[in-house]
C-alpha positions in Angstrom: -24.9 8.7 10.0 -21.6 9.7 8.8 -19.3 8.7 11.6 -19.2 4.9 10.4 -18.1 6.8 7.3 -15.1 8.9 8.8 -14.2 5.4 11.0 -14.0 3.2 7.8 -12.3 5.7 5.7 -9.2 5.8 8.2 -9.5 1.9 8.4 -9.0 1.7 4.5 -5.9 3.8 4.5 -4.3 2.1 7.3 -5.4 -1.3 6.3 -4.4 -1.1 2.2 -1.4 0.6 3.6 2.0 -1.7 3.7 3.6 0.3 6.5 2.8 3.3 8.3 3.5 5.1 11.3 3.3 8.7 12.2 5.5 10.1 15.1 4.7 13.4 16.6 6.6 15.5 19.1 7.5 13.2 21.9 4.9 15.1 24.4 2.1 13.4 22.1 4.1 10.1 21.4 2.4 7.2 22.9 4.6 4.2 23.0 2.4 1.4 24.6 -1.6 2.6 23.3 -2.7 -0.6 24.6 -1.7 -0.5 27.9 -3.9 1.8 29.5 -7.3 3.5 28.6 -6.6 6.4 27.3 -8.7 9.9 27.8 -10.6 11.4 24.7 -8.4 14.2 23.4 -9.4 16.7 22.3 -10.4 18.7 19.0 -7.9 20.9 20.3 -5.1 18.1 20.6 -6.1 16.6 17.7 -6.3 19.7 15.6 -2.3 20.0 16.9 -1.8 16.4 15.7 -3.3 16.5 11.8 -0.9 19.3 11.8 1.9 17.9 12.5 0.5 14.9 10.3 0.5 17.8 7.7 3.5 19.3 8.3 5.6 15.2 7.8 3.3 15.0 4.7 4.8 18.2 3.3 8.3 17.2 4.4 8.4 13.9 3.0 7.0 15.8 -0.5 10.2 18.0 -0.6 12.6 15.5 0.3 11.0 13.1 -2.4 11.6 15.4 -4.9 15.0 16.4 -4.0 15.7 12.4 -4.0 14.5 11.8 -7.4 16.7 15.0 -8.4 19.6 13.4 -6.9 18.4 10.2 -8.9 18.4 11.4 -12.2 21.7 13.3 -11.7 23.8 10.1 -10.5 21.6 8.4 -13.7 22.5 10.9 -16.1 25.6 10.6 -18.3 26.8 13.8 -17.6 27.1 12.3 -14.0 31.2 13.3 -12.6 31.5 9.6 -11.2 29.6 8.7 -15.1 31.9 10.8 -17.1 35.4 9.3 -15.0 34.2 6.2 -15.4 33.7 6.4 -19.1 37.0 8.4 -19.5 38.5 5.4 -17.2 37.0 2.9 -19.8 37.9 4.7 -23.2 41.7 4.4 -21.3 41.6 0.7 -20.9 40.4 0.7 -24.9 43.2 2.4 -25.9 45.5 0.5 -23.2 44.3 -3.0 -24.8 44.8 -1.5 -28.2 48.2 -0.6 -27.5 49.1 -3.8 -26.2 47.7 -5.8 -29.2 50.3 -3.4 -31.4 53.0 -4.2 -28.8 51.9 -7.9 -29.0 52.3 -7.9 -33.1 55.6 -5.8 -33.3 57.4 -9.2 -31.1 55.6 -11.6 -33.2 56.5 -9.7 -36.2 60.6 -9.0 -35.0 60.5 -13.0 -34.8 59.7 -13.0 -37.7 62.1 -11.1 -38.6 65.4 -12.5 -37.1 64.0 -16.2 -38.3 63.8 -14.8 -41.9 67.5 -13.6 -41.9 69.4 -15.8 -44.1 71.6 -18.8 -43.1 74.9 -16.7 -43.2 73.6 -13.1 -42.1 76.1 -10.7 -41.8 77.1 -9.6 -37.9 75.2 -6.5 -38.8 72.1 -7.8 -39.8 72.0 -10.3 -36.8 72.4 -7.7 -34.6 69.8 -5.0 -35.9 67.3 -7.9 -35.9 67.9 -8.7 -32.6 67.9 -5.0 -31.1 64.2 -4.9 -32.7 63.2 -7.9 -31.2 64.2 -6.7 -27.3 63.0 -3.6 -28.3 59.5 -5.0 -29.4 59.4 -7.1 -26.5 60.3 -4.0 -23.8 57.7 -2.0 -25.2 55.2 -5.0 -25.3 55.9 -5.4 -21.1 55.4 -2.1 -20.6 52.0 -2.3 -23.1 51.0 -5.3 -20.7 51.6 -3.2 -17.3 49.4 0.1 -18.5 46.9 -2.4 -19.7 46.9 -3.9 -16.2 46.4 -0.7 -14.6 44.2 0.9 -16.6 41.7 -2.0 -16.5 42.0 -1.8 -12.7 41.3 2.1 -12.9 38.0 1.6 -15.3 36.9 -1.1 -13.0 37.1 1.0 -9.6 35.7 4.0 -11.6 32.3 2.0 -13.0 32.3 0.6 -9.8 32.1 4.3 -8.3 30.0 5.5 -10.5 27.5 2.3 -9.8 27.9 2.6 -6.1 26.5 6.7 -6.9 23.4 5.3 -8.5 22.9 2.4 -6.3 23.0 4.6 -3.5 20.9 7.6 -5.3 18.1 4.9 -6.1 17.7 3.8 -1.9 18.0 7.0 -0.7 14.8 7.3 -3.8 13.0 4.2 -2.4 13.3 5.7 1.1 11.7 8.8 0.5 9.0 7.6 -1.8 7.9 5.1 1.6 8.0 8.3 3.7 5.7 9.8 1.5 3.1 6.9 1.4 3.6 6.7 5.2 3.1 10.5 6.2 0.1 10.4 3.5 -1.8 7.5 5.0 -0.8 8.9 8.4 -2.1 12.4 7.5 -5.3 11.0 6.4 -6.0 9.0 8.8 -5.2 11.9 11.7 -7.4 14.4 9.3 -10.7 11.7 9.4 -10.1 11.3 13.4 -10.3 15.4 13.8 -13.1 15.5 11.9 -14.9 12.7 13.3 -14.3 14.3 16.7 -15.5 17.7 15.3 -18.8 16.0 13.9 -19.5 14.0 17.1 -19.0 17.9 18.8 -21.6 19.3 17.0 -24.5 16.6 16.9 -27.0 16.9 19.6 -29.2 14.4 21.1 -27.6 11.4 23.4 -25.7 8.7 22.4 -25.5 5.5 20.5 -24.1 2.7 22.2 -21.8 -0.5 21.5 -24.4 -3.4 21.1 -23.0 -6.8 21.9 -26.3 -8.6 20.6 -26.7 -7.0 17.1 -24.2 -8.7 15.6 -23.3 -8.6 11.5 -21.7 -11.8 9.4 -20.2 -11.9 5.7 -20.3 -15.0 3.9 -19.3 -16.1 0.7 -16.6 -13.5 0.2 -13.4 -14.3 -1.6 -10.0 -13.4 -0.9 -8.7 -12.6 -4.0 -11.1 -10.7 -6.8 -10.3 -10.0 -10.3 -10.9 -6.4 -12.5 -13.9 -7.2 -14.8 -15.7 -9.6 -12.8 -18.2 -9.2 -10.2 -18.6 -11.0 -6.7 -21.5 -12.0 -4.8 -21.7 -12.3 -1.4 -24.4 -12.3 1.9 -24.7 -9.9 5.0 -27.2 -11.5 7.9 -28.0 -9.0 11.0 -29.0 -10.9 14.1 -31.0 -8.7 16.8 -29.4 -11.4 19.6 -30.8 -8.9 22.3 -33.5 -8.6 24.5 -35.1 -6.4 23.0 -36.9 -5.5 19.6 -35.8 -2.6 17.4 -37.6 -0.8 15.5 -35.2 0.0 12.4 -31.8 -1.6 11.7 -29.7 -0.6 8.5 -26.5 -2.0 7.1 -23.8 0.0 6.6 -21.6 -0.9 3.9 -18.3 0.7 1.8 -15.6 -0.7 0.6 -11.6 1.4 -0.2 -8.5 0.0 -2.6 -5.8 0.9 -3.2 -2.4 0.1 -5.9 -0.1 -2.5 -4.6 1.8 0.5 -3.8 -0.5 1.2 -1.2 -0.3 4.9 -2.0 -3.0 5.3 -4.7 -6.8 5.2 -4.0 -8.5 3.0 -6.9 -11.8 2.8 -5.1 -13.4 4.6 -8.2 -13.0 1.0 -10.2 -14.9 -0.8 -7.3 -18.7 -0.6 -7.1 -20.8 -2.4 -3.8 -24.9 -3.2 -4.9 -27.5 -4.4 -2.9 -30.3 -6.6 -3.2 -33.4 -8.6 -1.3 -36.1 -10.4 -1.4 -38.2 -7.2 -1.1 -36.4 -5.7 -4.0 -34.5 -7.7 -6.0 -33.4 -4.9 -8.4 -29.3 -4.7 -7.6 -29.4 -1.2 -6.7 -26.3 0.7 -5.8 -24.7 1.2 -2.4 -25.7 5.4 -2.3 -22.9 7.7 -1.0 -24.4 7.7 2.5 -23.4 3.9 2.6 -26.6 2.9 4.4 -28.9 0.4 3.3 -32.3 1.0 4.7 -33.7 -2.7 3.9 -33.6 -4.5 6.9 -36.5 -3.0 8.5 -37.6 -4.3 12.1 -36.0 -6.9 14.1 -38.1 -8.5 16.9 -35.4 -10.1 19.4 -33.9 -13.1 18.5 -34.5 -12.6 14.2 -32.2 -11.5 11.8 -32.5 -9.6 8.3 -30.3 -10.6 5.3 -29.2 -9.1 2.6 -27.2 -9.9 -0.6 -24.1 -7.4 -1.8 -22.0 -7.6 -5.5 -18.6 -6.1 -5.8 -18.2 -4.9 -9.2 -14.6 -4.2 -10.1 -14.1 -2.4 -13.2 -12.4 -3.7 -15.6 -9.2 -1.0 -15.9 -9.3 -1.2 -11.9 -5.5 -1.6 -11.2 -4.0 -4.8 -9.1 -4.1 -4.0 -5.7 -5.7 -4.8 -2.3 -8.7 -3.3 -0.7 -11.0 -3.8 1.9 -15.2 -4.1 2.8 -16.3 -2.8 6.4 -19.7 -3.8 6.6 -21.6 -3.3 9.7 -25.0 -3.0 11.4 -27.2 0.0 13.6 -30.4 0.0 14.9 -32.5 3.1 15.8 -35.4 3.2 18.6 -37.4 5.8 19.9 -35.6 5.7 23.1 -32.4 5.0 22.2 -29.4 3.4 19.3 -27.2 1.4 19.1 -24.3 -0.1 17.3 -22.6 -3.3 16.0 -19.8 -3.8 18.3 -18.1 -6.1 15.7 -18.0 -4.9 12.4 -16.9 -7.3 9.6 -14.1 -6.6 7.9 -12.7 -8.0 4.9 -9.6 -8.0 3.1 -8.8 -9.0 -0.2 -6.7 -8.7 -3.2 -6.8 -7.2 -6.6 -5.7 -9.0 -10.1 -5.5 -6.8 -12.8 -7.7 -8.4 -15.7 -6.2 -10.4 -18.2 -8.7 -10.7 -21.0 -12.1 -9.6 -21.2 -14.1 -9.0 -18.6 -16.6 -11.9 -17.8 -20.4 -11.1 -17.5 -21.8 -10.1 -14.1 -23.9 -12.7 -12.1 -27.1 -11.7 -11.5 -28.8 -14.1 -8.9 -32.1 -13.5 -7.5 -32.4 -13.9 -3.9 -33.9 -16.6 -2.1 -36.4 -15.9 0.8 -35.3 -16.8 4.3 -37.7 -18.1 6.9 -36.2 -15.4 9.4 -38.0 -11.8 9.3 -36.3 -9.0 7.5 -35.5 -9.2 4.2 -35.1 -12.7 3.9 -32.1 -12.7 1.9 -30.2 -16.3 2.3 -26.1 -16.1 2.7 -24.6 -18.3 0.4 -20.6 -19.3 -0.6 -17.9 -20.6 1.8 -16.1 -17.6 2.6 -16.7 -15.6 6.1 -15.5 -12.4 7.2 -13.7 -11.9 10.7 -14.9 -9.2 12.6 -13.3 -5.8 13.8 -13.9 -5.2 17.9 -14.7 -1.9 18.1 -15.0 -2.0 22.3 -11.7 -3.5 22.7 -9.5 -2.0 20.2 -8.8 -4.6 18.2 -9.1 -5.5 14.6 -8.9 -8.6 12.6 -9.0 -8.9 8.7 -9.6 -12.1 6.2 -7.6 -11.9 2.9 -3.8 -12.6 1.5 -2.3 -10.8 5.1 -2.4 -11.3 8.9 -0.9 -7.8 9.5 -2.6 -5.4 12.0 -2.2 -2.5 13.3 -4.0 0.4 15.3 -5.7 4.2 15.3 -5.0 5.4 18.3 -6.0 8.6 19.7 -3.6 9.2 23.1 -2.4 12.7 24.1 -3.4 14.5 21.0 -1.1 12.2 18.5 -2.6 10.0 15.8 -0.6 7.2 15.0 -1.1 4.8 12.7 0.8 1.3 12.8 1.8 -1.7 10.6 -1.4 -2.3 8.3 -5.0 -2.4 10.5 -6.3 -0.2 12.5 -8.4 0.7 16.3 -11.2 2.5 17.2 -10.9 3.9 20.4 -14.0 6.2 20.0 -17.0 5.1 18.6 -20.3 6.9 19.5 -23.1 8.9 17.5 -26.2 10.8 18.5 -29.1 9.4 18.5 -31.2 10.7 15.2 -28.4 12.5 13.8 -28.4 12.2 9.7 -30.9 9.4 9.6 
């Protein structure tokens, strides 16, 4: 039963991620995934594409920390540009002082020749008045370094600005490349080992099934750290056939806003029914086994809680929440899982007290859990390749396996492969 596992894991990192794309060598690179079907590659392709996921990864890592050197060099006041420029500035100081002295020698030779008495002697006239030219070349000349050297300071800050300006993109840049190759990595590392699980499991297939379909309701966009949300999963056996034991597969991924940092560990996902109406806590296999049987044409509900720690971080995350049933002669899967997206708020005060509701029976068979609350989840087509996702973005994107590459796009994701064998891990 760990396939869903692997498949949801590389949803959460492309979906939580803001933008991300992969690239390998242009014998793997598939421009147009959709536009054919493509063959299953290989574990040997796709061993050849997590390495080269790997390989970007590692790039990116080096170049990130050569930006931030670069960074804190053009930040640092020992910068060249930061030391010219502050040179450049202590010469427009000195410039402006000088020019204030030139300024108060005129004013003060004025002075001067308008003290001189009413009969000065020739001599007198004439010294005063030598002062005064004198005062007033020297203030010119005062006013034209002053000029200059303001012009200087200004095209050396500006330099020196332009250094860090420039420092801090090339920064940005490389910290995106690193979330990007990350998310990228991951996600071609969970599609290699998905395809090396479904290699060893014996037994036959599970197959897409149209008529077990899975619905969310009551889930909100937007959840806050410290509070807990309560929501409803119903699984309809629409088929023509009964089934002899369905189970709910359920996890949930976050991540910062930055989209980079995995903050799942402050989300929790709990489970309840009418059969056992303890909230107990989604295990680490992600299966609930509550369901039971399904005769065609009834459905099982069940009610789940997010609990979001209070120190979670804001951010965005994601549920994938889907259903499986297992016969004696045969599986099958939920063609379209539900998917939902939602937001983060980093708490604010204290965190409020978590609801505890006890469910209400349902006069369907299986559990009998009632879904309540407004909210609805959209489903992820899992036969078609396409994904769709409630919450604060319409962005999508795709997993797609062509050629040996893995490449990841925008902020969604595809399955192209989807198959387990029947009995293994449950």
């Amino acid at each position: 039963m760990k396939i869903r596992r692997v498949l949801a894991t590389a949803v959460a990192i492309a979906v939580t991620t803001p933008a991300v794309m992969l690239s390998v060598t242009p014998a793997f690179a598939d421009t147009e995934p959709a536009a054919q079907p493509q063959a299953k590659p290989t574990v040997k392709e796709l061993e050849k594409a997590a390495a080269e996921a790997q390989k970007a990864y590692d790039e990116a890592v080096a170049a990130e920390k050569v930006a931030r050197k670069v960074v804190d060099e053009a930040l640092s006041d020992s910068a060249p540009l930061a030391v010219a420029a502050k040179a450049a500035r202590k010469a427009a100081e000195d410039a402006a002082t000088a020019k204030t002295t030139a300024d108060q020698a005129v004013t003060d030779a004025k002075a001067a020749l308008d003290a001189l008495p009413a009969e000065p002697t020739p001599e007198e006239k004439a010294a005063a008045e030598k002062t005064l030219a004198e005062a007033e070349t020297a203030a010119t000349a005062a006013a034209t370094a002053k000029t200059t050297a303001d012009a200087e300071a200004r095209t050396a800050v500006d330099l020196a600005d332009d250094a860090r300006v420039a420092a801090v993109r090339v920064y940005g840049k490389a910290q995106a490349a690193v979330e990007e190759t990350l998310a990228a990595k991951t996600a071609a590392d969970a599609a290699l080992a998905r395809a090396k699980e479904e290699e060893n499991q014996g037994g036959g297939e599970c197959l897409d099934e149209p008529g077990l379909t899975t619905v969310v309701t009551g889930f909100p966009s937007k959840v806050t750290a410290g509070t807990a949300t309560t929501f409803s999963v119903r699984v309809t056996n629409g088929t023509d056939k009964d089934m002899e034991k369905v189970l709910t597969y359920a996890s949930v991924h976050a991540t910062d806003k930055s989209g980079a940092k995995d903050i799942a560990k402050y989300l929790k996902l709990k489970w309840s029914s009418v059969s056992s109406p303890k909230w107990k806590t989604v295990d680490g296999d992600l299966y609930i086994d509550t369901i039971g049987a399904l005769k065609r044409g009834e459905h099982g509900d069940i009610k789940l809680r997010l609990d979001v720690d209070a120190k979670a971080p804001a951010g965005q995350g994601l549920t994938f929440i889907a259903g499986d049933y297992f016969n004696k002669d045969g599986c099958g899967l939920t063609p379209d899982a539900a998917v939902n997206k939602f937001d983060i708020k980093a708490a604010a005060g204290k965190p409020t007290p978590k609801p505890d509701p006890k469910p209400t029976k349902s006069a369907a068979a299986g559990s009998g859990v009632t879904p309540q609350g407004s909210g609805s989840s959209v489903p992820v087509n899992t036969t078609n390749g396409s994904l769709a996702a409630t919450g604060s973005s319409d962005a999508t994107a795709q997993i797609a396996l062509a050629g040996g590459a893995a490449v990841v796009l925008g902020a969604g994701a595809m399955f192209l492969v989807r198959r387990r064998r029947t009995g293994a891990d449950v």
